[in-house]
N, C-alpha and C positions, 0 to 999 in steps of 0.2 A: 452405442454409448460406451466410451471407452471407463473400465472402472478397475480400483486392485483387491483383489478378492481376498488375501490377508493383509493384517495389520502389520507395517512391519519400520523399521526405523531410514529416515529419507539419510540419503546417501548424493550426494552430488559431485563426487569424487570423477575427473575425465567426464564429465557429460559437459557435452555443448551446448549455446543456446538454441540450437535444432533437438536437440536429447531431451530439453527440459521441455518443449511444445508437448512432443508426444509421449512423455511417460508422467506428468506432472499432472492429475487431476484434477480441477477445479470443483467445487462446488455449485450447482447449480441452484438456482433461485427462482421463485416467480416476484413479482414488483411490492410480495408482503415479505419478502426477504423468508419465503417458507421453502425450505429444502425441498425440490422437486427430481434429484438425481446428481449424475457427477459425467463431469467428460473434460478430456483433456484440453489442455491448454490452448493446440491448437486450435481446434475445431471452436472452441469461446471468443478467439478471438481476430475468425475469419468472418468478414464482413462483404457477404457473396448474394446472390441474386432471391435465395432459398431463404437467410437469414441477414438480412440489411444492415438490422443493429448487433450483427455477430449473438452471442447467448451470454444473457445475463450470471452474472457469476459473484460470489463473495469476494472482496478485498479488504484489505486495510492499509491503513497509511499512518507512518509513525512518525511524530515530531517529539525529539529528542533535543534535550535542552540541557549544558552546561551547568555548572553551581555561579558562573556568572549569567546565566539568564539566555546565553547568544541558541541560537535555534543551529543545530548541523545540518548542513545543505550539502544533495550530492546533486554530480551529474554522470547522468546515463552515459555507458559505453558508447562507443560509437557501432558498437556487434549486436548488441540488441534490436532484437527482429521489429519489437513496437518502441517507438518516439526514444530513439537513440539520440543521445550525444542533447536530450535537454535538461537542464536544470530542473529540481524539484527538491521534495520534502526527504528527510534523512533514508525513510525507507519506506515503500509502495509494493506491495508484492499481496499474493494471494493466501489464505489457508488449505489446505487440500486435505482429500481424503484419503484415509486407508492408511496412513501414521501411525507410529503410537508412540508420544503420547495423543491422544486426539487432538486436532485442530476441526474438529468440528463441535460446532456452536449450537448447544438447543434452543428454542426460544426459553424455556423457563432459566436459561443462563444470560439469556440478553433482558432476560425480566428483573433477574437479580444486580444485572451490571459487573456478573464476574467474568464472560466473554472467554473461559482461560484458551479454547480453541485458536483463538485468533493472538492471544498473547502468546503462546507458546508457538506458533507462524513467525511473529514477529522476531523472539528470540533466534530461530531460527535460518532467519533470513538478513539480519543483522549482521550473523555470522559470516554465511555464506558471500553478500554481496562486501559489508565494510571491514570485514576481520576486526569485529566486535565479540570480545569472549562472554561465555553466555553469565559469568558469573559479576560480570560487569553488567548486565541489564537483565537482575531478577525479575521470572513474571510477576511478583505479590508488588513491585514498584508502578505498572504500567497504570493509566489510568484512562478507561475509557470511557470518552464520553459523549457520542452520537453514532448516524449513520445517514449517508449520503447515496442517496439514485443519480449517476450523471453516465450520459453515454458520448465517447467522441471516438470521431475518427481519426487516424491517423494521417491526415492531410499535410501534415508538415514535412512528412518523408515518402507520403507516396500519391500526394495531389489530390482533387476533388472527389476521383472514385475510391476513395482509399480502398484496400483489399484489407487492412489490418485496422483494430481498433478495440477500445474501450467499452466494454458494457456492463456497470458494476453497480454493488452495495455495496459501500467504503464505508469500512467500521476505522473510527477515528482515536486511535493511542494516544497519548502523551506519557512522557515518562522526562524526569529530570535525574543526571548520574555523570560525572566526568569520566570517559570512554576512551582507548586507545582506538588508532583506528588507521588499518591497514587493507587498503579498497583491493579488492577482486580486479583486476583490470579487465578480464572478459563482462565483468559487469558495470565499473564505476570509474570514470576517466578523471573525476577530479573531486572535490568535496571543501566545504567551508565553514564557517560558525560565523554568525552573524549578529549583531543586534535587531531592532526592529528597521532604526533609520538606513541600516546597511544594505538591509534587504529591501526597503523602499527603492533607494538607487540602484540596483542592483534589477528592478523588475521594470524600472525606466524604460520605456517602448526605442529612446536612444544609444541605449547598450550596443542593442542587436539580440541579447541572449535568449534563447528559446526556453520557454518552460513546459511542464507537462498540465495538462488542461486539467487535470484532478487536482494543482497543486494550485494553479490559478482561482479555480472558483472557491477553494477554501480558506486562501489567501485572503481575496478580496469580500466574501462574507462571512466568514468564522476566526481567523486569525488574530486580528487586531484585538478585540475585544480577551479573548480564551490567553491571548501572551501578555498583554497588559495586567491582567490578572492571574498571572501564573501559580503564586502560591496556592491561593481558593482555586483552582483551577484544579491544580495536582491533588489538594488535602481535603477539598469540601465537593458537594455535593452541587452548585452554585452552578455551574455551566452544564451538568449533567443531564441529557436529554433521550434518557430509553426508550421509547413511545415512539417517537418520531424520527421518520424517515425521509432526509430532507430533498425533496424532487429538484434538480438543478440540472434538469435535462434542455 
């Protein structure tokens, strides 16, 4: 089990998406989302004879929303090792261990619904992938409110036996903030804002455009509802669901 034995602050300056598999920690989970160890990104999310569904691991995914309401949409590089070059939610990425500030989450923090582990991932990774500065999307704005069990493989890019894939707890952000936004190209080929109807036509099975399966199933049973009500969304308690972990495997 690969783990970093000081705390110390992530640095992703010259590392490649082969640098981040192997020095990038996950978090690892059993299916109560209870910390059971850490190992690198690689090894979570190699999908091999030994471990089928790869190792379940902590995520999050941020949906980032204008002072007009439109949702930011990126798409994946075409260099990323899992589900390159598809469309999805503004920002998908992991918390990891051995940070500091920590990005790990106790349960008595997913009890209170302050999560800051996985906010302060987010800030982080917003950075790195969309050249969002951090003081444009404070942690005390984010607002989280569920979590998601979904596993998939990456079939899109490497066929029915996929060797690469998805095995995750998707702790779900939202945050509204108008953001500058200057994408990573090793990480982010293109990005949009969208309304609700825009993104309707936009997930049209007639496009062609591929999306990432985590951003699909939240799409089509959590979205609608969570953006339609965006204010209560961001400011009340109303869509908030700590307790539960929603199986979408």
């Amino acid at each position: 089990m690969a783990t970093n034995s000081l705390l110390k602050k992530w640095d992703g300056a010259g590392k490649s998406q082969e640098d981040f598999m192997q020095l990038d920690d996950c978090i690892v989970v059993d299916e109560n989302d209870n910390i059971t160890g850490y190992d690198n990104k690689y090894n979570c999310h190699r999908f091999e004879p030994h471990q089928p569904t790869g190792i379940l691991h902590r995520a999050f995914s941020v949906f980032l929303f204008n002072s007009k309401g439109e949702l930011l949409l990126q798409q994946r590089a075409p260099s990323k090792i899992t589900f390159p070059s598809v469309w999805t939610n503004t920002c998908c990425s992991h918390p990891l261990y051995g940070y500091e500030p920590t990005e790990v989450d106790t349960p008595e923090d997913v009890a209170a619904g302050t999560t800051m582990g996985v906010k302060y991932a987010a800030v982080r990774k917003l950075d790195q992938e969309l050249g969002i500065a951090a003081d444009q999307v404070p942690v005390d704005k984010f607002k989280f409110l569920t979590r998601l069990h979904y596993c998939a493989p990456d079939a899109l890019t490497y066929g029915d036996n996929a060797e690469w894939g998805e095995h995750e707890v998707d702790y779900i952000l939202f945050i509204q903030t108008d953001v500058d936004v200057t994408p990573h190209p090793d990480e982010v080929c293109d990005f949009k804002f969208v309304n609700q109807d825009e993104l309707k036509r936009m997930m049209d099975p007639s496009t062609g455009l591929k999306w990432s399966p985590w951003f699909r199933i939240i799409a089509e049973k959590f979205l609608t509802k969570w953006w339609a009500d965006l204010e209560d969304t961001l400011t009340t308690d109303k869509h908030v669901d700590l307790h539960t972990i929603h199986r979408v495997l």
